[in-house]
C-alpha positions, 0 to 999 in steps of 0.5 A, a space after each residue: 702691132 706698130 704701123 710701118 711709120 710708127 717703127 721707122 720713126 722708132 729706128 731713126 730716133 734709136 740711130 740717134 740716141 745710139 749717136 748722142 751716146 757718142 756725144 753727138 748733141 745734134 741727134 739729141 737735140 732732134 729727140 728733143 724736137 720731137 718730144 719735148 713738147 709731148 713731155 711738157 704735156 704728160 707732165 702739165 697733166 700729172 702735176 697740175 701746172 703748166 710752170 712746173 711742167 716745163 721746168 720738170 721737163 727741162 730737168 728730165 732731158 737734161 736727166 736723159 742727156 747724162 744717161 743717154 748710153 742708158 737707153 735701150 732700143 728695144 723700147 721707143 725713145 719716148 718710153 724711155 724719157 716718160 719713165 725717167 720724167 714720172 719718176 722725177 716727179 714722183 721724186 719731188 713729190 709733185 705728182 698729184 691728179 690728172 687736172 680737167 680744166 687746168 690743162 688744155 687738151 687741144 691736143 687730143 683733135 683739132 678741126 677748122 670749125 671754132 665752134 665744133 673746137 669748143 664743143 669738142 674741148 669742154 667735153 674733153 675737159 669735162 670727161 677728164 673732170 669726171 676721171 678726176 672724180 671717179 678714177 684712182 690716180 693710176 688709172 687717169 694716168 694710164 689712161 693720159 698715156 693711152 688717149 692723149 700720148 698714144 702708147 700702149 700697154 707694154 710702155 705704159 706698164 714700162 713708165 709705171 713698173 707694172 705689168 702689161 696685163 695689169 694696165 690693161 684692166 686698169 684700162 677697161 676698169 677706168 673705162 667702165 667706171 667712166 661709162 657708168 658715170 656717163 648718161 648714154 643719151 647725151 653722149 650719143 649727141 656730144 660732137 665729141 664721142 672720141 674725145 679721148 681718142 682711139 681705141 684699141 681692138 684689144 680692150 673693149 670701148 666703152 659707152 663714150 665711143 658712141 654706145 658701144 661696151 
């Protein structure tokens, strides 16, 4: 269930598509704000680099711009423009593999400690090394979308045209592949346990978190 914040960041940015429909190019210049920077991430992480990324990204605003009055508000904003994003780059035949080292993931937790922040990173990296290995390009992109962008089941689903309850057990099943792979001693010393972030109550967490499947 979304927070209280979490659904009046969705209403406000709702009242401003709804106003960028009506030609507003302030409302839409805040959506751009607010999630350009999370798109070029999504993006960097499905095709592999950072310049095609951002050009990507570009072109998928631009995209969402013309089609602004196509936005349904039932959905999160974010959702919208992620499915129109992935499938630009599906179109351009740029959509490849979910990169370990490529991509940076400092986005996925910060700290004031340099050395705690390195750790952290090279284990984040090497967890996503490890999904590239083991893990169908569907199920590393489910699981970027979940850990690294935070949304759940029903918008992922939305972005990849498949059913909620599909992406779940693609979900658990990515998550039991990676526990499989995962020496259950080293992670429980790694200072980065929740290196791919939280985990919802709904799909059981696996040996990275700590131990617990």
């Amino acid at each position: 269930m979304a927070s209280e914040g979490e659904t009046s960041a969705a209403a406000t940015e709702a009242a401003w598509a709804q106003a960028a429909a009506r030609g507003s190019r302030e409302s839409f210049g805040h959506l751009v704000r607010r999630h350009e920077a999370g798109l070029q991430r999504y993006l960097a992480a499905l095709v592999g680099s950072r310049e095609e990324a951002e050009e990507l990204a570009q072109e998928a605003l631009l995209r969402a711009w013309s089609r602004i009055d196509r936005y349904d508000a039932r959905w999160r904003f974010s959702t919208w423009l992620y499915t129109l994003a992935r499938r630009l780059a599906v179109s351009r035949g740029r959509r490849r593999v979910l990169p370990g080292s490529r991509v940076e993931l400092e986005s996925l937790g910060q700290t004031q400690d340099p050395r705690g922040a390195l750790a952290r990173r090279e284990e984040r990296e090497g967890l996503w090394r490890l999904a590239e290995r083991v893990l169908g390009l569907e199920q590393r992109d489910a699981l970027w979308l979940f850990y690294a962008e935070g949304l759940n089941a029903e918008e992922i689903g939305r972005i990849q045209g498949r059913r909620p309850g599909t992406v779940r057990v693609a979900l658990h099943r990515a998550r039991a592949t990676l526990a499989e792979h995962l020496d259950p001693a080293s992670v429980e010393e790694c200072p980065a346990r929740g290196a791919l972030g939280r985990w919802d109550g709904s799909l059981p967490a696996p040996v990275l978190e700590g131990g617990a499947s």
